[in-house]
C-alpha positions in Angstrom: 0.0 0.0 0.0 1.1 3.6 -1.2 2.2 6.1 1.6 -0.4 8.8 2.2 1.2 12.2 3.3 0.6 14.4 5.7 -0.2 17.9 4.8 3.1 19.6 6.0 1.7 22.6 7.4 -0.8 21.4 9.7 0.6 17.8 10.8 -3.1 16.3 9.7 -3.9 14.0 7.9 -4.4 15.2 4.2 -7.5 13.6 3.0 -7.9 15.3 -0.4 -4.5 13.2 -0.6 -6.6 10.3 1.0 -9.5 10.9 -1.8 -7.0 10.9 -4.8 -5.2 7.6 -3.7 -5.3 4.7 -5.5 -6.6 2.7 -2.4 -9.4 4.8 -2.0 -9.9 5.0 -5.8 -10.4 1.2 -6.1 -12.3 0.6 -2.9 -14.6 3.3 -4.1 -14.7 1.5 -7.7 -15.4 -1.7 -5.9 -18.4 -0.6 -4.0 -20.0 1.3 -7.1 -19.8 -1.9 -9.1 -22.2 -3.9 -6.7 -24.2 -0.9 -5.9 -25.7 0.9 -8.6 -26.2 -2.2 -11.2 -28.1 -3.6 -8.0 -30.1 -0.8 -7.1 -31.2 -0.2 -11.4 -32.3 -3.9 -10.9 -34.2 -3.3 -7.3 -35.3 -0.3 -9.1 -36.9 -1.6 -12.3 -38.4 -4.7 -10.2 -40.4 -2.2 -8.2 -41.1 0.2 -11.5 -42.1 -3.2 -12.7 -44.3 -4.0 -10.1 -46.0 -0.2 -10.3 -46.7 -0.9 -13.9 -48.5 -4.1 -13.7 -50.5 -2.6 -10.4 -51.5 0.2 -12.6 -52.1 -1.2 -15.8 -52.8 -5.0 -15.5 -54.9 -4.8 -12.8 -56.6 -8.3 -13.7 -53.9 -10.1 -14.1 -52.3 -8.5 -10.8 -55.8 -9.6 -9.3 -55.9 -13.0 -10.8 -56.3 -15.9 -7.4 -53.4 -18.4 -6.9 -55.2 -20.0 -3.9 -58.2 -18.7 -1.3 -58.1 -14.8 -1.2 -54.3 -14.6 -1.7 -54.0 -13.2 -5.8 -50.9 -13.1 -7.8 -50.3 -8.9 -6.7 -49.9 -9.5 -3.0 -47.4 -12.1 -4.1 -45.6 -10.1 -6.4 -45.6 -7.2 -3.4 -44.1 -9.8 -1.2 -41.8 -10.4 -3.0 -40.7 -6.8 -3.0 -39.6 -7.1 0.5 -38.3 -10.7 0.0 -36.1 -8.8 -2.5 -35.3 -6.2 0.1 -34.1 -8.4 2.4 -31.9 -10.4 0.3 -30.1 -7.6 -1.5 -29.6 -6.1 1.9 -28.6 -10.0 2.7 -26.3 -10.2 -1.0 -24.4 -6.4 0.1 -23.3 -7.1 4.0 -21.5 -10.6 2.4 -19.9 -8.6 0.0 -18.9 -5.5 1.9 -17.6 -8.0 4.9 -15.7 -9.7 1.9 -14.4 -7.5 -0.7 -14.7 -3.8 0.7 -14.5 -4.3 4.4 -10.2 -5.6 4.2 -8.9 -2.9 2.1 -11.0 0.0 4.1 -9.7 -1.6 7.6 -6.3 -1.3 6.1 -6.7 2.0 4.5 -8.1 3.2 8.0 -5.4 1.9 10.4 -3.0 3.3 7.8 -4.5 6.6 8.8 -4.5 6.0 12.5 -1.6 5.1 12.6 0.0 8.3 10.9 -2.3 10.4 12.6 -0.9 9.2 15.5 2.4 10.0 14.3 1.2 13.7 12.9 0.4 14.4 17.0 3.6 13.6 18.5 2.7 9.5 18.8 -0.4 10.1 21.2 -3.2 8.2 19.6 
């Protein structure tokens, strides 16, 4: 991992330095490649979901079994599909994103530590 400096004048921690770095470049990459293709899915499954509640009423009010129809499945579903992105994102934060920001972070501890004379 790539030294981050210190802003000479102050003894802080530069973070506009921090921003530019090629750690924090790639973890931010990383997180924006599961994120927004996810959330444009989420997204048109619910827009989906609008449009057949507005449009295609009958078929959204067609019975699968007793009083239960095929819209109060499909807006089930919406929070089954909640749940399991929410489910899909904390694996891969803990796995991909969570090791280099950990690292990143102590790295900044540590020399903001050393910016303040080694008192943490």
């Amino acid at each position: 991992m790539s030294e981050i400096s210190s802003p000479p004048s102050t003894g802080g921690i530069d973070y506009i330095a921090v921003q530019r770095s090629s750690e924090f470049t790639h973890l931010r990459t990383k997180r924006r490649g599961f994120v927004l293709p996810v959330t444009a899915a989420a997204l048109a499954w619910f827009g989906l979901y609008v449009i057949l509640g507005t449009y295609f009423s009958d078929f959204m009010a067609t019975p699968v079994f007793g009083h239960v129809n095929i819209g109060l499945l499909l807006g089930l579903a919406q929070f089954a599909t909640t749940f399991a992105v929410t489910m899909i994102y904390v694996r891969y934060a803990n796995r991909v994103l969570d090791p280099p920001a950990t690292a990143l972070r102590t790295e900044l501890e540590e020399q903001a530590g050393t910016s303040q004379g080694g008192a943490a």
